[in-house]
N, C-alpha and C positions, 0 to 999 in steps of 0.2 A: 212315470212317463218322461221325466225329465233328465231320464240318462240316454234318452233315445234324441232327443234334440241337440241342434246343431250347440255350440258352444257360446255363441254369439245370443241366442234364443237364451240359454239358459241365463245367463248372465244379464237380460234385461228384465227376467222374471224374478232373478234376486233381488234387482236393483229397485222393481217396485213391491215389492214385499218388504224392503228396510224403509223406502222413502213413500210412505204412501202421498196420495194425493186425494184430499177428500173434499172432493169433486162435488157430492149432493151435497154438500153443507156450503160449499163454496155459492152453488146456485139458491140454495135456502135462503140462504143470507142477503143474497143480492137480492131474491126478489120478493122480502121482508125484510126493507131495509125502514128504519125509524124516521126517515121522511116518507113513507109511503111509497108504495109502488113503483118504483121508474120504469121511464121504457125501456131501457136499457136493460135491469130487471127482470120483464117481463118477455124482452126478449129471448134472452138465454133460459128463462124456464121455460119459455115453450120450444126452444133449442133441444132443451135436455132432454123432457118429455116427450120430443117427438124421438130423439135417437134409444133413448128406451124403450118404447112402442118398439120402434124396427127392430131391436133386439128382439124383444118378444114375440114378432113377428118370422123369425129366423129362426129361432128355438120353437114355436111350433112347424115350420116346415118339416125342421128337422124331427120332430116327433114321427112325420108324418113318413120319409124317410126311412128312419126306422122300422117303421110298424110293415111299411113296404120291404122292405129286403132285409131286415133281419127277425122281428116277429113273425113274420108271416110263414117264409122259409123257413124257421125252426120249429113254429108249431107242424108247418106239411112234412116236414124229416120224423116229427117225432110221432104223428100220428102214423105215419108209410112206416116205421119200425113196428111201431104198436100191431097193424097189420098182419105187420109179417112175423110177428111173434116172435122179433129176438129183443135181448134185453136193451134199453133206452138209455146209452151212456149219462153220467151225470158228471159233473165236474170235477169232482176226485178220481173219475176215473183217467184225467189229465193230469193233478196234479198229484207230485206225489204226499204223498200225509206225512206230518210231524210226527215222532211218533209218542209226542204227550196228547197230541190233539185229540178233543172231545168233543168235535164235533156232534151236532144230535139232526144231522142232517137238512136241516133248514137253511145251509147251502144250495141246497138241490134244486129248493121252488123258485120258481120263477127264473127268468133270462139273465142272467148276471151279465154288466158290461165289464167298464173298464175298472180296472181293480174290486173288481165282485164286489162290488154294489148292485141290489135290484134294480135291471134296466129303466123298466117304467116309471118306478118309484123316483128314482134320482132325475130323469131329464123330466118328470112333469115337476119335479121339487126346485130345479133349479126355475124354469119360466116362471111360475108362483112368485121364486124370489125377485126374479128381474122384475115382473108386473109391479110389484110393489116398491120398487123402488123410484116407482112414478111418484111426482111431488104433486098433490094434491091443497092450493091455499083457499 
Protein backbone atom coordinates (compact mmCIF):
# COMPACT_ATOMS: atom_id res chain seq x y z
CA UNK A 1 0.00 0.00 0.00
CA UNK A 2 2.83 2.17 0.42
CA UNK A 3 3.82 2.63 -3.10
CA UNK A 4 0.55 4.14 -3.49
CA UNK A 5 1.16 7.11 -0.85
CA UNK A 6 2.14 10.31 -1.28
CA UNK A 7 6.10 10.49 -0.62
CA UNK A 8 5.81 12.64 2.33
CA UNK A 9 3.44 9.81 3.97
CA UNK A 10 5.75 7.30 3.14
CA UNK A 11 8.59 8.75 4.66
CA UNK A 12 6.90 9.50 8.26
CA UNK A 13 5.83 5.70 8.25
CA UNK A 14 9.61 4.96 7.83
CA UNK A 15 10.57 7.34 10.30
CA UNK A 16 8.26 5.63 12.92
CA UNK A 17 9.08 2.29 12.30
CA UNK A 18 13.10 3.08 12.88
CA UNK A 19 12.33 5.45 15.96
CA UNK A 20 9.49 3.85 17.70
CA UNK A 21 7.91 5.58 20.45
CA UNK A 22 6.71 3.34 23.30
CA UNK A 23 3.98 5.25 24.28
CA UNK A 24 2.09 2.24 26.70
CA UNK A 25 5.15 1.81 28.58
CA UNK A 26 5.71 5.35 28.76
CA UNK A 27 2.04 5.75 30.52
CA UNK A 28 2.73 2.35 32.47
CA UNK A 29 5.36 3.87 33.99
CA UNK A 30 3.93 6.95 34.94
CA UNK A 31 1.06 5.76 36.35
CA UNK A 32 3.19 3.04 38.51
CA UNK A 33 5.54 5.12 39.48
CA UNK A 34 7.41 3.90 43.19
CA UNK A 35 5.93 6.86 44.94
CA UNK A 36 2.43 5.76 44.21
CA UNK A 37 0.02 6.91 42.10
CA UNK A 38 0.34 10.69 41.01
CA UNK A 39 -2.22 12.61 39.50
CA UNK A 40 -0.53 13.50 36.99
CA UNK A 41 -0.18 9.75 36.44
CA UNK A 42 -3.37 9.11 36.69
CA UNK A 43 -4.15 11.43 34.51
CA UNK A 44 -2.49 10.47 31.39
CA UNK A 45 -3.72 6.82 32.05
CA UNK A 46 -6.87 7.73 31.82
CA UNK A 47 -5.78 10.05 28.70
CA UNK A 48 -4.55 7.00 27.00
CA UNK A 49 -7.43 4.73 28.00
CA UNK A 50 -9.75 6.83 26.84
CA UNK A 51 -7.97 7.48 23.16
CA UNK A 52 -7.88 3.76 22.96
CA UNK A 53 -11.53 3.15 23.77
CA UNK A 54 -12.21 5.79 20.81
CA UNK A 55 -10.00 3.79 18.67
CA UNK A 56 -11.75 0.81 19.26
CA UNK A 57 -14.62 2.68 18.99
CA UNK A 58 -13.82 3.65 15.15
CA UNK A 59 -12.66 0.29 14.31
CA UNK A 60 -15.94 -1.21 15.30
CA UNK A 61 -17.83 1.39 13.09
CA UNK A 62 -15.76 0.54 10.63
CA UNK A 63 -16.67 -3.11 10.94
CA UNK A 64 -20.00 -2.04 10.59
CA UNK A 65 -19.23 -0.17 7.45
CA UNK A 66 -17.87 -2.89 6.00
CA UNK A 67 -20.38 -5.57 6.61
CA UNK A 68 -22.67 -2.66 5.02
CA UNK A 69 -21.25 -1.98 1.60
CA UNK A 70 -18.82 -4.65 1.13
CA UNK A 71 -20.08 -7.99 2.77
CA UNK A 72 -23.28 -7.46 2.20
CA UNK A 73 -22.93 -6.35 -1.59
CA UNK A 74 -20.87 -9.27 -2.18
CA UNK A 75 -22.73 -11.94 -0.65
CA UNK A 76 -26.10 -10.25 -2.83
CA UNK A 77 -23.60 -10.33 -6.27
CA UNK A 78 -22.81 -13.80 -5.32
CA UNK A 79 -26.04 -15.29 -4.33
CA UNK A 80 -27.79 -13.17 -7.85
CA UNK A 81 -24.88 -15.38 -9.71
CA UNK A 82 -25.78 -18.49 -7.98
CA UNK A 83 -29.27 -17.76 -9.19
CA UNK A 84 -28.54 -17.17 -12.42
CA UNK A 85 -26.39 -20.13 -12.72
CA UNK A 86 -23.29 -18.78 -14.19
CA UNK A 87 -20.11 -19.61 -12.55
CA UNK A 88 -19.02 -17.38 -9.24
CA UNK A 89 -15.76 -15.66 -10.07
CA UNK A 90 -13.13 -16.22 -7.31
CA UNK A 91 -9.97 -14.37 -7.01
CA UNK A 92 -7.67 -16.13 -9.32
CA UNK A 93 -9.87 -15.58 -11.59
CA UNK A 94 -8.18 -11.67 -11.24
CA UNK A 95 -5.02 -12.55 -10.54
CA UNK A 96 -3.01 -14.08 -12.65
CA UNK A 97 -1.20 -17.52 -10.95
CA UNK A 98 2.54 -18.25 -10.50
CA UNK A 99 3.11 -20.76 -12.27
CA UNK A 100 4.88 -22.96 -9.14
CA UNK A 101 1.78 -21.83 -7.09
CA UNK A 102 0.01 -24.67 -5.10
CA UNK A 103 -2.40 -23.19 -4.16
CA UNK A 104 -5.18 -25.70 -2.61
CA UNK A 105 -7.78 -23.03 -3.04
CA UNK A 106 -8.45 -21.72 0.39
CA UNK A 107 -7.81 -18.48 -1.30
CA UNK A 108 -11.27 -18.61 -2.30
CA UNK A 109 -13.21 -18.65 1.26
CA UNK A 110 -14.26 -16.02 2.53
CA UNK A 111 -13.99 -11.96 1.44
CA UNK A 112 -10.24 -11.18 1.07
CA UNK A 113 -9.41 -7.39 1.74
CA UNK A 114 -6.39 -5.74 1.40
CA UNK A 115 -3.44 -7.78 0.52
CA UNK A 116 -5.78 -11.07 0.80
CA UNK A 117 -6.08 -11.35 4.12
CA UNK A 118 -9.62 -12.77 5.33
CA UNK A 119 -11.74 -9.60 5.48
CA UNK A 120 -13.49 -10.43 8.92
CA UNK A 121 -10.79 -12.23 10.33
CA UNK A 122 -8.17 -9.35 10.10
CA UNK A 123 -10.32 -6.11 11.15
CA UNK A 124 -12.11 -8.06 14.16
CA UNK A 125 -8.22 -9.26 14.81
CA UNK A 126 -6.95 -5.84 14.72
CA UNK A 127 -9.85 -4.19 17.35
CA UNK A 128 -9.15 -7.38 19.85
CA UNK A 129 -5.72 -5.98 19.53
CA UNK A 130 -6.43 -2.38 20.09
CA UNK A 131 -9.00 -3.40 23.10
CA UNK A 132 -6.12 -4.77 24.67
CA UNK A 133 -4.01 -2.36 24.64
CA UNK A 134 -6.15 -0.65 27.39
CA UNK A 135 -3.94 -0.57 30.58
CA UNK A 136 -5.68 -2.06 33.20
CA UNK A 137 -3.90 -1.30 37.14
Amino acid sequence: MQIYMPRHHRAFLAHLANNPRPLRDLVFTAATSDDGQTKEGAALLEAYNAAVMALKEFRDAHMIIVTLYVIGPARHAQKALQESGQPIPTASDYVQQAPNDNSTGKDQEGLKGTGGTDLVQFLKGVRDQTKEAVIKI
